[in-house]
Structures are given as C-alpha cells and as structure tokens.
N, C-alpha and C positions, 0 to 999 in steps of 0.2 A: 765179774765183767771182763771181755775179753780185751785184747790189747792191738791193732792194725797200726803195722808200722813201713815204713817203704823202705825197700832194703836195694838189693842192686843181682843183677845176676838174670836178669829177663827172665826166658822160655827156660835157665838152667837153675834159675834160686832153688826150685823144687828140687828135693833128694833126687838121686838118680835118674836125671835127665841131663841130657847131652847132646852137644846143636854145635854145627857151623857152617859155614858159606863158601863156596869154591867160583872160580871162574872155567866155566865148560865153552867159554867159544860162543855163549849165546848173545851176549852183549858186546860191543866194540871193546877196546882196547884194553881187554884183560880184565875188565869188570868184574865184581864179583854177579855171579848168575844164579846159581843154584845152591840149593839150601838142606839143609834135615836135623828133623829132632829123633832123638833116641832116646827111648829108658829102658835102664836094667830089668823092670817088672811089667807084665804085661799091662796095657790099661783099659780101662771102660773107658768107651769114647762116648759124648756127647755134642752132638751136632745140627746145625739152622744153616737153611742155603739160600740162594738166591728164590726169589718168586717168578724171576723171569722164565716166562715156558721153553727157552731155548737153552736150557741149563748144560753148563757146558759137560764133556767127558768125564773128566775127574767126576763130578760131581754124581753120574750115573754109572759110575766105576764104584765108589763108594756104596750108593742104594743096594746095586749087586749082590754087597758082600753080606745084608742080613746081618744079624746079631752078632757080633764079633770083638773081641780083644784085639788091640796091634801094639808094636812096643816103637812103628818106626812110622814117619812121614818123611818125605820126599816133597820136597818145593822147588819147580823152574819158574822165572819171570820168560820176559820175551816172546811166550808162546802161549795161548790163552787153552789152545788146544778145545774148541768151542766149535759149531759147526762144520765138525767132521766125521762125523755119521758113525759106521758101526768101524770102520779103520781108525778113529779116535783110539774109542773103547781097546780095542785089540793093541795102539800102538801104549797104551799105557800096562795092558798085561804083557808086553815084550820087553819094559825098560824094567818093570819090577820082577822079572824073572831074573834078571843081572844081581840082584841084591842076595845074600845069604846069610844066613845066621839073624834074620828078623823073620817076625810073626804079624800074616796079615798086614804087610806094609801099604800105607794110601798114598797117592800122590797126589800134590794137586798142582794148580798153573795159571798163574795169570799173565797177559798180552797184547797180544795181536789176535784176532778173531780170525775164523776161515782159512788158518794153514796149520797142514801134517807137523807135528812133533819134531824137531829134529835128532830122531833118534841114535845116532849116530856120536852123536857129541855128547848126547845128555849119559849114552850108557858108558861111555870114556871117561867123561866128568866123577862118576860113583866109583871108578876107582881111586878117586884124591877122597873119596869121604873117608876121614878117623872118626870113628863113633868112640871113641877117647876124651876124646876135646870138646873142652865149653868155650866155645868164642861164641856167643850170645849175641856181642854187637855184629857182626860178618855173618850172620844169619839171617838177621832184621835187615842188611843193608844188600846180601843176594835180592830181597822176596820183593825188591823195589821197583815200580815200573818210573810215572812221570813223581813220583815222589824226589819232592826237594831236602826231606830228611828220615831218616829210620824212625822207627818209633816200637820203644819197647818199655816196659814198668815190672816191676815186684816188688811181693809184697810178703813180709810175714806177718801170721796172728798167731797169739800166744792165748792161751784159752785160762778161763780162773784157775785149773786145777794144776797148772804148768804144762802141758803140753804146748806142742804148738803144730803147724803147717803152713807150708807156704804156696805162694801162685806167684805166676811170672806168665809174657807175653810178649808178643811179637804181634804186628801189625802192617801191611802197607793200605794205602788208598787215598788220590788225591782228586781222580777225576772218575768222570763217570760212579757220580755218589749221588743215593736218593733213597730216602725211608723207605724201607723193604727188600733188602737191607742195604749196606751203602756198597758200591765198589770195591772190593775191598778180601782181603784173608785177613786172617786173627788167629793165631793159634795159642790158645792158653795152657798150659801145665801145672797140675799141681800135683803135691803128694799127699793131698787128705785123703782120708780115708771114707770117702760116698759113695753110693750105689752111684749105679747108672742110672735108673729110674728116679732119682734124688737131684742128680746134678743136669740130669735133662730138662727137669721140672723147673727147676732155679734158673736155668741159661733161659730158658724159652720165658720166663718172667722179665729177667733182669734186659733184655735185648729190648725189648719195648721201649726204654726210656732211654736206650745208650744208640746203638747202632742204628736203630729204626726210627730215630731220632733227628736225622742227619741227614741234612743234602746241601750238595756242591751244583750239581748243575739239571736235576732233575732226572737224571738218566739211570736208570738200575740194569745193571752188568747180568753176564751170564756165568760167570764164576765166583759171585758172591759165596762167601765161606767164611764159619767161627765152628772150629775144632777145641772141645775143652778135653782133656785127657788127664784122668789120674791114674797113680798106681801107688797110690794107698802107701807108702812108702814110710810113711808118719804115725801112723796108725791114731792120728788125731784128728776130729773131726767137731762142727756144732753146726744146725743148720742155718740159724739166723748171721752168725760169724764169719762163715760162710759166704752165703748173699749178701751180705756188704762189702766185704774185702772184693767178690767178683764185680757187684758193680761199680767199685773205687775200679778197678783196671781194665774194665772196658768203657766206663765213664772217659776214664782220662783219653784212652786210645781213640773214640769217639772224634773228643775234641778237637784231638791230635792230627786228624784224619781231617777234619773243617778249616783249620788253621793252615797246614798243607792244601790246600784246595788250591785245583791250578790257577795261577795267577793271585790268588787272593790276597788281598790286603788286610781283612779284618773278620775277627769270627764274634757273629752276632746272637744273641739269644733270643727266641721270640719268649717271650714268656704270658700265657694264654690263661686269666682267670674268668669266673662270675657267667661261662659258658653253661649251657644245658646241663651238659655231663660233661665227663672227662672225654668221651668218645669224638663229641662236638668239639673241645676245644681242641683237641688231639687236631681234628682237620683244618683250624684255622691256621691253626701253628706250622704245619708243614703249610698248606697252602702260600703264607708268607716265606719260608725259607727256600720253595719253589720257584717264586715269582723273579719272571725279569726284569719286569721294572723295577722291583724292589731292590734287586741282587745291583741295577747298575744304578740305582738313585744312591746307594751304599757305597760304591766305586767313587764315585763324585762326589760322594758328600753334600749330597743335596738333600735336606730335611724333607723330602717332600710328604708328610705324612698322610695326603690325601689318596698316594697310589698303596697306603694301607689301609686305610677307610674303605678304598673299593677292594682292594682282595679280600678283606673280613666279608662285607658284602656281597662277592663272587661265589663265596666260598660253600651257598647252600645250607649252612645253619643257620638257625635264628639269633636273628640281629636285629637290633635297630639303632638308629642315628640319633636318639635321645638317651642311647641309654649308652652308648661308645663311649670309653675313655682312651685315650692312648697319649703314652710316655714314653720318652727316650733317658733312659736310666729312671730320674727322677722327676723328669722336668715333663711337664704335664702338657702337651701342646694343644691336644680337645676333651673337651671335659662334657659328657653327656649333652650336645647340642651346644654349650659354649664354645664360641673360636675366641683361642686366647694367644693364636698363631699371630705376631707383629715380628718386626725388624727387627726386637730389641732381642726376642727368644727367636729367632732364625739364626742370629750369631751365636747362642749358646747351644743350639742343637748341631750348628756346624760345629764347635767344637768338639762335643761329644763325640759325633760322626768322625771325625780327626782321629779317634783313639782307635787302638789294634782292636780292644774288645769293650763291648756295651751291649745293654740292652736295649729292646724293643719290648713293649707292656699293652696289651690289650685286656681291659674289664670289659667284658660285655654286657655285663650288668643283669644277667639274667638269670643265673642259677649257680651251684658251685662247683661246677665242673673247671680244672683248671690241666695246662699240659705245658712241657716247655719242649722246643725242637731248636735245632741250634744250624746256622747257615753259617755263608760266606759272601760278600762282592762277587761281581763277575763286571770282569776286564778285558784290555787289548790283550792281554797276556795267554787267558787261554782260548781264544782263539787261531793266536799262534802257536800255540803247544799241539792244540787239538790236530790243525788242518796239516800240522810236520808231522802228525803220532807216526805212521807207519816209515815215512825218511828217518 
C-alpha cells in the first residue's frame, strides 16, 4: 500500500524543478509580478484550458506548438493578454525569444483583458530570473491577481516497494470563478515517471470533481489554465497513487481558490445525492453554488432554505416536492413534503450559517446519482473589488 504525505516545497518538492517571482514594473510598488518554473529534464506536458471561446493568447500560443516537450514556463499577472488578436500571439513569440538555454518555453498571463503585453518590462524583468533558485513561496505570490493569499501544496508518495515521487503546486484564483473551469492558473510539477497520454487521461478525470467544481461568482475567464508537467526525475511511478496524491492537490487548491473568493466570508459544499444520475446531480450542485440568492442569503446568514427548494426546481432535472430533503450540515429543515422549519431551528441554522465552512444536503430522492460542488457568499466586498479591478 502506498504512503501520501504533505511535505513543503510547492511547484519545487519535485526533483529538479525550480521557480521564483520577480518584480518587473507590472504591479505598483515593487510587487512581486512575474514568475517561472524551470526543470533540469525536459517534460510531458499535460493540459485543460478555459471553455470560454474567447480564449486568451497564451492559450492559443500553446495549441500552436503541437506535441511537444518544454523544461520552462514564464507566468505575468497584470496583463491577461486576451483579446488581442493576432499582435497577442506575436507579442508572446517576442518575449520568449529573450529566454535562452530553455526548450519550447510557454508563457501564460493573467489580468486585465483587451491590452498589449507590456513588453518592454516583462523582457527586462527575465533578466532578474536565476533558474538556480527555489523560492516556491515568491512564485505563487508573483502569479496573484485580486487574490488575498498565495496558494501552494506538496506532496510526497512512497510506493510499497520504496520508491517514491513527488508533486507540488501553485495556484491563483479568486474571482471570476465558475465550473468549467474556474478563474484561475494551476501549475503542477512532478517527478514521476508517466506518459503523457497517462497523465492527460488522469488530469482530465481528476478536474471534474476539483476545478470544475467550483464557483465564485458564475463567470468563466478567458485564461483559465492547469499545466501538469513531469520529468520523470524519480523514475517512480503507480497509477492509482498517482490519481489520488493529484486530486489531494488540486482538491485542496480548489478550495483554496472558493475560500479566497472575493469578498467571501464562508466556503460552502453543496452536497447533491438520490439525483437521477450523477450527471443530474452534477447540475443541481453547480446550479446552487451559481445562484445569487443563494450566494447572498449565505452573506446574511439568512436560512432561507426555500430559495434552494426553487434553484433545485429551476434547475431542469427531475425533482419533486415530495421527495426533497434538504439539510444544513445535519440539521434537517424539509423532509420530503414535511416543513419542519419553526423559530426554534431557524436559530440553529443561523448558527450553522455563522461558521466559515458548512454544508448544504440536497436528497432528491430519486435515483443514486449523487455530486458535490463547492461555492462561496457574495457581498458588498466584491463589488467593490470588481467595479476598482482596472484602478
């Protein structure tokens, strides 16, 4: 049986990888802005983008390149570098000409939508990158837009016969988040030793219940991006050990990403069983971690459990009002057609609602389809983050 342990070291735990964060001038006051991972050995990349059709540059800079090994990314915030046509594309083959001694290097970028690169700063900036140095945390905290904290995990697994490998991660994303996928970059490293066609197959499974799981405020970006890259460094690998150590670290980053949510107060679980299938419940689950009135009955603290009664009901699968249950944790407020909703549990639902994290439980009572999606509140807060984005 194999062994998953959290270790520390982010995007650098893996053997021969190496990451840090600079300030190029793109954020005020010496911020850190810019970022890159590096490995010794070339890697298989495996990768999942946005669904949004207006997908930004990076992201069609990447498709370009076809089947390919790289040992380097390049990460700017501040500039999303997204509807800018075929001068994107070109301004991103002019920053990556500046680089030497990497193989097929990607960039990617998230921002501000609808302005040119500024490339000027960013190709000045890659002269402060030492591909030497693991500063892991200054990586995570360049790749940050309205994010109010970095967010990074590793992990190692030790396999029955003693080997082992590891995985580490970077992440930002706090707004503009919504299943498929969220707002968001991810970049994973490891040093097992998997195909490309192996570890394509596992990210495209595992991102179902992690990333694609997730919304903040309903909105899906044009730079959405999850980069897994190995280079086999370990020469240790198992596939089931694998798949779970991956979805422990985009699991967590997930969260991480819901609980940052701008302004949020509290990350909630919808937890969706007794659906059709999984598919059906799949849609009630986001449908709820979508909803406004849900998102600001959750701000307030207001139990209102009937504005979940109609998004189940909204929501296009089968349902009915005899056979609904819905709980807040444990505490049961309609029970298939019973209202058991009185004053005495409207104070213990307020409490519940009081806490940073709880669940939301919907039985439909219809079949065993079950799915969980995971939200946040929405408040005065981001509105004021939203309507300042570009000041």
């Amino acid at each position: 049986m194999y062994k998953i342990v959290q270790t520390t070291g982010g995007v650098c735990a893996s053997d021969g990888f190496y990451a840090d964060g600079i300030s190029a001038g793109l954020k005020k006051d010496g911020a850190l802005d810019m970022a890159f991972i590096y490995s010794e050995n070339e890697c298989e990349v495996a990768s999942t983008f946005t669904t949004n059709k207006m997908y930004a540059a990076p992201i069609k800079h990447f498709r370009a390149k076809g089947d390919f090994k790289t040992n380097f990314i390049l990460i700017n915030s501040k500039n999303a570098n997204a509807m800018t046509g075929q001068a994107g594309f070109e301004d991103i083959d002019e920053v990556l000409s500046n680089l030497e001694n990497v193989t097929n290097p990607i960039m990617s970028s998230t921002g501000v939508i609808g302005v040119r690169l500024p490339k000027e700063k960013i190709i000045n900036g890659l002269k402060k990158f030492d591909t030497t140095k693991k500063e892991p945390g200054n990586a995570s905290k360049a790749i940050m837009t309205t994010d109010a904290f970095s967010k990074e995990i590793a992990l190692n697994v030790t396999l029955d016969d003693g080997s082992s490998f590891n995985i580490g991660a970077m992440a930002k994303g706090a707004g503009m988040i919504n299943p498929a996928m969220a707002t968001m970059l991810c970049f994973i490293t490891t040093d097992a030793d998997v195909s490309k066609a192996e570890m394509q197959e596992i990210l495209d499974e595992v991102i179902k219940t992690t990333f694609n799981a997730i919304s903040v405020d309903g909105d899906t970006s044009t730079n959405d991006t999850v980069l897994l890259l190995s280079n086999a460094k370990s020469g240790a690998y198992e596939a089931e050990a694998f798949k779970e150590a991956l979805f422990k670290v985009m699991h967590f980053l997930a969260l991480e990403m819901v609980r940052d949510g701008e302004g949020a107060t509290k990350l909630v679980t919808y937890k969706i069983t007794g659906a059709k299938d999984d598919r059906e419940a799949e849609i009630v689950a986001k449908k709820l971690s979508d909803s406004l009135l849900v998102k600001t009955a959750l701000y307030g603290e207001d139990p209102n459990w009937g504005r979940i009664a109609s998004t189940v009901g909204a929501s296009g699968v089968e349902a009915y009002e005899e056979k609904l249950k819905i709980s807040f944790d444990n505490l049961c407020v309609y029970n298939r057609g019973e209202l058991l909703f009185d004053a005495e549990m409207e104070k213990k639902c307020a409490v519940i609602m009081g806490h940073k994290k709880f669940t939301i439980s919907c039985d439909l009572g219809v079949g065993e389809g079950s799915f969980k999606a995971y939200g946040c509140d929405l408040g005065y807060e981001y509105v004021k983050i939203n309507a300042d984005y570009r000041t």
